[in-house]
C-alpha positions as CSV (number, residue, x, y, z in Angstrom):
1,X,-5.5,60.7,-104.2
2,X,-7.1,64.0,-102.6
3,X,-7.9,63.7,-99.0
4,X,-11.9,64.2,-98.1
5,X,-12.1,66.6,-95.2
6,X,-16.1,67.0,-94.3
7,X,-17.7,70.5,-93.8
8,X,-15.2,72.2,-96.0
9,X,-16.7,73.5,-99.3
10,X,-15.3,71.8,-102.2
11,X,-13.0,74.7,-103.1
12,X,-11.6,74.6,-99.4
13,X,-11.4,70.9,-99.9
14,X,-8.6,71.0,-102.9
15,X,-6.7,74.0,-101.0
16,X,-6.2,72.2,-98.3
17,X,-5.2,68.7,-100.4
18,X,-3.2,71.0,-102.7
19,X,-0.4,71.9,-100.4
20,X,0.3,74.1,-97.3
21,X,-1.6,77.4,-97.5
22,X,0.3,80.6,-96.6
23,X,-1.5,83.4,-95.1
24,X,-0.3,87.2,-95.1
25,X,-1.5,89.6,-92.9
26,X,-1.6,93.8,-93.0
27,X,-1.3,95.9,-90.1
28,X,-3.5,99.4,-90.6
29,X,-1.9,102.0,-91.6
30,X,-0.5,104.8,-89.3
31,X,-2.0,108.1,-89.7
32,X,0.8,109.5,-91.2
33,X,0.4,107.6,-93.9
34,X,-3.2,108.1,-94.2
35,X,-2.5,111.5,-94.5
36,X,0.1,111.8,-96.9
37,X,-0.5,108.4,-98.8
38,X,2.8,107.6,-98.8
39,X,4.2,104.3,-97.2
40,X,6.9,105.2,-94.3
41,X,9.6,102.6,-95.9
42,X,11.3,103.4,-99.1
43,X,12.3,100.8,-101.8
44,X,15.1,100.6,-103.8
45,X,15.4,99.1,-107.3
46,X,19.4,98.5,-108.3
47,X,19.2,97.3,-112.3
48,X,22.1,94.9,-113.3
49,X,24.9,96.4,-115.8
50,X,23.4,94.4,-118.7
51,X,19.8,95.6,-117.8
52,X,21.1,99.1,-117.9
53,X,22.9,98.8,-121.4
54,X,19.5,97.3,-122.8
55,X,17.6,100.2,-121.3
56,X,20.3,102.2,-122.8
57,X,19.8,100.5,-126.6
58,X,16.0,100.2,-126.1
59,X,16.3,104.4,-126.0
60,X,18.2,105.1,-129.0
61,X,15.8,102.3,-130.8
62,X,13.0,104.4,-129.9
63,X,14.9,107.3,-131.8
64,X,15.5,105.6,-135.3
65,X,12.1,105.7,-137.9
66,X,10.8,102.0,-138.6
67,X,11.4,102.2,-142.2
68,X,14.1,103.9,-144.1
69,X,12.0,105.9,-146.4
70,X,14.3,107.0,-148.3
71,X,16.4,104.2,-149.0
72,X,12.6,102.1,-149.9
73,X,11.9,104.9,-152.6
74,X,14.7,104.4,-154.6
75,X,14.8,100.7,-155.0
76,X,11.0,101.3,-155.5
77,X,12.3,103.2,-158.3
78,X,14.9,101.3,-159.6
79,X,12.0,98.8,-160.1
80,X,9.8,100.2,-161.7
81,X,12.7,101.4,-164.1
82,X,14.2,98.2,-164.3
83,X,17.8,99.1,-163.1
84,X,17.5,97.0,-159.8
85,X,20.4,94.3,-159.6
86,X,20.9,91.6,-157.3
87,X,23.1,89.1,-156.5
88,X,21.2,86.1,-156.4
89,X,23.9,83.8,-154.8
90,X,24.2,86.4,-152.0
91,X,20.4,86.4,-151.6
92,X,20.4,83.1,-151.0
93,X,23.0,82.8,-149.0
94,X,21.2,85.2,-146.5
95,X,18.4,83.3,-146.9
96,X,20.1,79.7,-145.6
97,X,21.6,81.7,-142.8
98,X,18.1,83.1,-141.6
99,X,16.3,79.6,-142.1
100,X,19.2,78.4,-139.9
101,X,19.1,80.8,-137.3
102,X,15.0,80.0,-137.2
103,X,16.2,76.5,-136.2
104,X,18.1,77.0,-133.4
């Protein structure tokens, strides 16, 4: 049940109900910085060995085409022709393992 604290706005009210409010304060900046527009402390970002591998495979992603062009032609062919073959038991074999993976 909220506590009702008069002469607050409502707003105030639920802030004050809602837990302890932290406030954060900024000094001005020095005129160096006003001149330049650069903050006087540096920061320094150190990524893991695992983020830098995934940065690493997210690049040579970017590199390879969406589609394999080539390789969607010629079954396109091979369709319209007739000559496609498939292995239906190993289609649906891929199939069960997807719809399992889904369920995970």
């Amino acid at each position: 049940m909220p506590i009702e604290i008069i002469g607050l706005p409502t707003g105030a009210a639920h802030a004050v109900a809602d837990g302890p409010q932290v406030s954060v304060a900024r000094t001005d900046t020095t005129v160096a910085q006003d001149e330049t527009g650069k903050s006087s402390a540096s920061d320094t970002v150190t990524l893991s060995e695992m983020a830098q591998q995934l940065q690493k495979v997210e690049k040579l992603l970017a590199t390879q085409p969406v589609v394999d062009t080539q390789r969607t032609e010629s079954i396109r062919n091979a369709l319209r022709h007739g000559e496609y073959e498939f292995d239906a038991q190993r289609v649906a074999e891929k199939f069960s393992e997807f719809e399992a993976k889904l369920r995970r």
